[in-house]
N, C-alpha and C positions, 0 to 999 in steps of 0.2 A: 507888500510882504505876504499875506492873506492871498492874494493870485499866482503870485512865483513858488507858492507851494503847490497851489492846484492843480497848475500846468504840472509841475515835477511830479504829482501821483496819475497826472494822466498819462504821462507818457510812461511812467510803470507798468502801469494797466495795460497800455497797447504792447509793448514790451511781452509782458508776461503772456499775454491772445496769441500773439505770432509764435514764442516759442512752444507754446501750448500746441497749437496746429501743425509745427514740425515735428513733435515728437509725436503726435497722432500720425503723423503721416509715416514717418519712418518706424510705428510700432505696427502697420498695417501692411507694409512692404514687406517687414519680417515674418511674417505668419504667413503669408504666401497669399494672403488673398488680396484681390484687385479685381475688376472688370471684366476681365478676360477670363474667370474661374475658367479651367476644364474639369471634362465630366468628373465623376467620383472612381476608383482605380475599379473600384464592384461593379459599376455599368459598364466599363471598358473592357471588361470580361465577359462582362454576359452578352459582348457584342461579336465575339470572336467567335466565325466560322467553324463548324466541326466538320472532319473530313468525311466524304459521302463516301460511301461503302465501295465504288469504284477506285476512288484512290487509296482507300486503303489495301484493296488488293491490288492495285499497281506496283506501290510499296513491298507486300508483304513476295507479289512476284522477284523485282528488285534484289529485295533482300537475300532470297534463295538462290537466284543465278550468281552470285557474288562471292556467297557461300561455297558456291561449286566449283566458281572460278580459283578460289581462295584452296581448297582442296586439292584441285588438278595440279596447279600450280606447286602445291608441297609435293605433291608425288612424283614430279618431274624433277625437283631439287634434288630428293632425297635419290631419284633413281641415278642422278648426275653424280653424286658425291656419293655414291654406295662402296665401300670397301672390299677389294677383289679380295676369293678365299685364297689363304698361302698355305699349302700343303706339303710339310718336306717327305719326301720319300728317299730310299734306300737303292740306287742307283748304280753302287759301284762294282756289282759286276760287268755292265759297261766295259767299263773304267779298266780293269782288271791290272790292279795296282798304281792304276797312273794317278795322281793330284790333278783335280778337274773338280770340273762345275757343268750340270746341264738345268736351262729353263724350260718347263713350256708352258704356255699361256693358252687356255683357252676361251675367247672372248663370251661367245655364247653360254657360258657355265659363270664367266668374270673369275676364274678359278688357274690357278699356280701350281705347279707341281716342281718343286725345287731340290734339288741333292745337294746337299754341300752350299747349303746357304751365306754362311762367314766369306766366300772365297765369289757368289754369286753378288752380292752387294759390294765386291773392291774393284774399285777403280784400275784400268789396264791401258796401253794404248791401242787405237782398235785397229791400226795396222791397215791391210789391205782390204779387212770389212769397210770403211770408210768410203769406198772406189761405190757402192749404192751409193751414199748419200753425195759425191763428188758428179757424177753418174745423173742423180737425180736432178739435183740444181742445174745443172749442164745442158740437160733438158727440157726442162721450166725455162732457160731463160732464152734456148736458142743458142749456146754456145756450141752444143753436138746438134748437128744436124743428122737422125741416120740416115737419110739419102745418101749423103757425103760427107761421111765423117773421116774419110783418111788423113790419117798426118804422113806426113813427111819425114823417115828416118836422117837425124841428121848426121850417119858414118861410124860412131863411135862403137864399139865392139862391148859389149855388155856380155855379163856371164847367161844369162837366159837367151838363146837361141833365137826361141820366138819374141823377142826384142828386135833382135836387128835387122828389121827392114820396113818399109813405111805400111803401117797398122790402122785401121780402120779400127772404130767405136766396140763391134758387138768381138771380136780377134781380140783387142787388146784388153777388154773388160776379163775374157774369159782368162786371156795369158798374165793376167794382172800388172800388165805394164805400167810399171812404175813413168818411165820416161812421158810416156801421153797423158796419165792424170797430173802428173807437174804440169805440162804444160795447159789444160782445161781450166785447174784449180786457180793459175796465174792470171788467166782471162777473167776467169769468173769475177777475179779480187775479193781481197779480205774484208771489204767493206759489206758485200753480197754473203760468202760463208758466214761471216759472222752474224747477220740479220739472220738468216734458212736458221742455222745451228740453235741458236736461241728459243725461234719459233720448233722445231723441233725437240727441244730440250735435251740435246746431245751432248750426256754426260759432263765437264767441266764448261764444255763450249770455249776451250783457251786456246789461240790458236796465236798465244802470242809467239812463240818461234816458228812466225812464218817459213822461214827460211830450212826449219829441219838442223840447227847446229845442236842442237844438243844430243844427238844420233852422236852414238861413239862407235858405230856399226861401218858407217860410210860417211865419205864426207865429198862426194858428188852432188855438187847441188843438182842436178838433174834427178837423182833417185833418195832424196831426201824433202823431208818436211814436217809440218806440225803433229801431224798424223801419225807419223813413224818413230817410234821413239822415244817423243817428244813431249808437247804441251800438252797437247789435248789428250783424255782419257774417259774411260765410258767403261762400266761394268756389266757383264752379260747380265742382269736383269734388264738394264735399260738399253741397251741391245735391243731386247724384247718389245719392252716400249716403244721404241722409235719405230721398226719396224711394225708394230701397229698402226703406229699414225701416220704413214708412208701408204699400206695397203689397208686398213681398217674401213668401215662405213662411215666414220666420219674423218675421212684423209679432205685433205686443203689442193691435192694436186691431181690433176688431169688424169682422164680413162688413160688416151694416148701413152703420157709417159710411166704409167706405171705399168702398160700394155708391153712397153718399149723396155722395161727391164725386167719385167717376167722374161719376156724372150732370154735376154744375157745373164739371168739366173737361173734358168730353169734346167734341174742337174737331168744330164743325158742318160747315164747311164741306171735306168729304174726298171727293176726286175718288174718290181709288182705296180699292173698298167693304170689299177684302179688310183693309186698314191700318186699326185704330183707333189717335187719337192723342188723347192727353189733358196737358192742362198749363193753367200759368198765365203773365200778361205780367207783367214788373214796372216801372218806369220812374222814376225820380227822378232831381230837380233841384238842382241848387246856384244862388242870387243867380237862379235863371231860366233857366241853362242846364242840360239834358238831362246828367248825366253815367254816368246807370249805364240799361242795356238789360235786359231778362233773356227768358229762353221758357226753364220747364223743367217735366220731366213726367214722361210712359211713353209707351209706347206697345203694343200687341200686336195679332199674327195669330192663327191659328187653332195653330200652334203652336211661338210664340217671343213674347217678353218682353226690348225692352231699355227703359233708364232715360236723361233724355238732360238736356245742360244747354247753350242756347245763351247766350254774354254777348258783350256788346258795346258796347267801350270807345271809341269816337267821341264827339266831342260831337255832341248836335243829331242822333243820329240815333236813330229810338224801338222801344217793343218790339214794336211790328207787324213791323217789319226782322227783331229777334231772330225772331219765330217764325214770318217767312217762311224765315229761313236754314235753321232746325231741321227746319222741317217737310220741305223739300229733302231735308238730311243723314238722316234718318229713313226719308223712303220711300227713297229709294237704298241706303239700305242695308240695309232689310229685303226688298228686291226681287229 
């Protein structure tokens, strides 16, 4: 009896030793020390390199070209998005009594001069001014060749004279042949104008009545389409615009072809030799009557460049008017 106790306090005792030694061990583990100590976090600092006077002005170099780049950088954003002046001025003796609107733009100044602004920001359709931008693509993609641009009249007796007979590119640009831009613009396809128009930003850009029926003027599909009448529309400010991005210093298309319609815009008859003036007329009808005028272009001297947009909203009055008034506002004011 006397022994079966002793044993049972022995093994208490061994008992109690071991778990003694696991809580020492797992109270040592907690506190983070072990064999492995690392140094103290104060020596691991006072062990860390300081930069030698070289690198620091590598750095402070660094820093300053970055700074510069960061500077230039806004300067060119801000020049990119700088707000053109809009200047309205008093115009309408021009005009002399006609409802009109003229732009001109001058890029080198970023500067506007606008008459009759309400009537300059509405939407119109651009009629026969379009025959540039049909003109232009035509020629970007190789549809006119001017080597050989004759078409082939196909007999039909039109009321425009110089229509009825087979017409070459720089002839029919000038005689505004309706028949040969139908037939360019059909080549081109609507999958093509509509991409150019876009990338241009030519006013609506809608050219969903391909075909021209919404014209209650004619209903010849040969001298109908989106242009005339119809979907698409564009307001002589951006008139303006496009025509910038067409001839400006940062145009998307070829010396040649903008070489190629200066030629077939360039107005012949100019008193004063110093002034070149280049543009096109537009003019559409509704039931018969005259309702949209147009004259828009450029113009330059020897050294200055503006863009210009006469329109002219009377009935019954045509764009010969428009781009007698333009051609006025133009040299006067490059004078």
């Amino acid at each position: 009896m006397i022994q079966f106790d002793l044993d049972k306090n022995m093994k208490k005792l061994v008992f109690y030793k071991i778990y003694s030694c696991i809580l020492l061990f797992l109270f040592l583990e907690l506190t983070g020390c072990s064999k492995n100590d690392e140094k103290p976090i104060d020596d691991q600092q006072m062990e860390m390199p300081f930069p030698s006077e070289e690198t620091a002005q590598i750095e402070e170099s660094s820093t300053v070209d970055i700074s510069q780049i960061k500077e230039i950088q806004t300067d060119e954003v801000q020049e990119v998005i700088a707000e053109p002046l809009i200047e309205e001025v008093d115009w309408s003796n021009y005009f002399d009594g006609i409802t009109g609107t003229a732009v001109v733009y001058e890029p080198a100044e970023n500067h506007y001069q606008i008459y009759n602004q309400e009537l300059a920001l509405t939407q119109r359709s651009p009629c026969s001014t379009f025959k540039i931008i049909s003109s232009l693509i035509a020629l970007e993609t190789g549809i006119i060749n001017s080597n050989e641009s004759t078409r082939t009249w196909s007999g039909e007796i039109f009321w425009n004279e110089e229509w009825n007979r087979d017409i070459d590119f720089s002839d029919a640009f000038r005689a505004s042949c309706v028949w040969y831009f139908r037939e360019v613009i059909d080549e081109i396809g609507n999958n093509t104008i509509q991409e150019k128009l876009n990338e241009l930003e030519y006013g609506n850009c809608d050219i969903s009545d391909w075909e021209g029926r919404l014209n209650t003027n004619n209903s010849n599909p040969v001298l109908t389409g989106f242009w005339i009448e119809s979907s698409l529309l564009i307001s002589p400010k951006e008139q303006v615009e496009v025509m910038e991005r067409i001839f400006g210093e940062n145009t998307d298309y070829s010396l040649e072809t903008r070489n190629q319609l200066k030629q077939v815009m360039l107005l012949p008859e100019q008193n004063n030799t110093d002034i070149f003036i280049y543009g096109k007329t537009g003019m559409g009808k509704a039931s018969g009557i005259v309702v949209d005028s147009w004259y828009t272009g450029f113009a330059d001297t020897t050294d200055k460049r503006i863009y210009f947009c006469v329109y002219l909203d009377n009935k019954n009055v045509s764009s010969a008017k428009a781009r007698e008034i333009a051609v006025k506002i133009v040299s006067d004011y490059l004078n």
